[in-house]
C-alpha positions in Angstrom: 89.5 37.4 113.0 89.8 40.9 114.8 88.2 43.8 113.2 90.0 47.3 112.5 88.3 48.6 115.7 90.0 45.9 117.9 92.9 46.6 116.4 93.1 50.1 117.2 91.7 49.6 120.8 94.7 47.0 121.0 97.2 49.1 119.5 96.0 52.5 121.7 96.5 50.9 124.6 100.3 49.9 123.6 101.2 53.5 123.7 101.1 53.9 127.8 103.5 55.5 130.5 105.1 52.2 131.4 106.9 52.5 127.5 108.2 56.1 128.7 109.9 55.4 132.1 111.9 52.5 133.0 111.7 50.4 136.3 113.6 51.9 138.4 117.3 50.4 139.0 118.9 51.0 142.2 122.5 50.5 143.1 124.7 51.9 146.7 122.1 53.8 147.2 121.6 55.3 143.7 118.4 55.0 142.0 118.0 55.5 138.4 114.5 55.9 136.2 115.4 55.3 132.4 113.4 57.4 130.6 112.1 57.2 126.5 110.6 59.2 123.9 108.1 57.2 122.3 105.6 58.0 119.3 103.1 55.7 117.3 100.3 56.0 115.1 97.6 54.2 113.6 95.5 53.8 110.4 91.9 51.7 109.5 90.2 50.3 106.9 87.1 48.2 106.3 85.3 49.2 103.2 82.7 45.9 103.1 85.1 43.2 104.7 87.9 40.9 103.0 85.4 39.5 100.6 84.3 42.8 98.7 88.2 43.7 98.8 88.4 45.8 101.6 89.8 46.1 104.7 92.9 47.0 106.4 95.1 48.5 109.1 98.1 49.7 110.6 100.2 50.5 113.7 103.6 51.3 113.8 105.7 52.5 117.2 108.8 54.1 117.7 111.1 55.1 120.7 114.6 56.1 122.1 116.5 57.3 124.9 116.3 60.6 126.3 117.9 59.8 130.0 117.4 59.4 132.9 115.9 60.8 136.3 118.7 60.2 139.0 118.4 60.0 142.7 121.5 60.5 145.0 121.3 61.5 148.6 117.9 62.7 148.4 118.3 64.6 145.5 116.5 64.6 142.5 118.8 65.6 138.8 117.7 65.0 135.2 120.8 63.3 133.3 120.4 63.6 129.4 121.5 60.5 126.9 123.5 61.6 124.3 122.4 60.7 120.9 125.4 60.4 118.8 124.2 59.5 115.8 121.7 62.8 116.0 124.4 65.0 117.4 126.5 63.6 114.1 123.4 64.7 111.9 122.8 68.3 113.5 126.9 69.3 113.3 126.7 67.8 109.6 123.5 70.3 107.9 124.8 73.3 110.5 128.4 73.1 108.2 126.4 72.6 105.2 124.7 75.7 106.1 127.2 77.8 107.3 129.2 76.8 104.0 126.4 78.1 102.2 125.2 81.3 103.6 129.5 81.9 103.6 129.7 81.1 100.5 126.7 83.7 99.4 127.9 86.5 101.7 131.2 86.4 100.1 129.7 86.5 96.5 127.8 89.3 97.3 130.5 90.8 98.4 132.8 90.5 95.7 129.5 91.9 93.8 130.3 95.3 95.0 
């Protein structure tokens, strides 16, 4: 059975460059680096092993797009990824926002 510490080691060495950047792809001439943001983190345990009632552990990883490096004729460019969904999310709470703070400047102006 591993221990927590093996775990951990294991789990550490998940979270390395080749889960940021994409092999590059290249097509007439075009190359293209995918590129990811990508986060993790880790918990432990142990407390006198499995037979005192003790151990445990944890790992969990996350990434998405961001874009993409791209190289045409020698020249280097950065092309974002658009993240709908988040785009979506952000236009949603800046109307909820700008319905509220409206909505408060023109009750305080009425107040007057």
């Amino acid at each position: 059975m591993l221990k927590v510490d093996e775990i951990l080691a294991m789990a550490g060495k998940s979270m390395t460059v080749e889960r940021v950047y994409g092999e590059p792809v290249e097509k007439d001439g075009i190359i293209v680096i995918p590129a990811a943001a990508v986060s993790g983190g880790g918990g432990g345990g142990d407390a006198g092993g499995a037979e005192n009632g003790g151990r445990g552990v944890g790992f969990g990883m996350g990434g998405r797009p961001i874009g993409a490096y791209v190289i045409r004729e020698g020249r280097l460019r950065w092309q974002p990824a658009l993240d709908v969904n988040r785009a979506v999310a952000v236009l949603g709470w800046v109307t909820v926002v700008a319905v509220v703070v409206g909505a408060t400047l023109a009750q305080r102006l009425r107040g007057r």
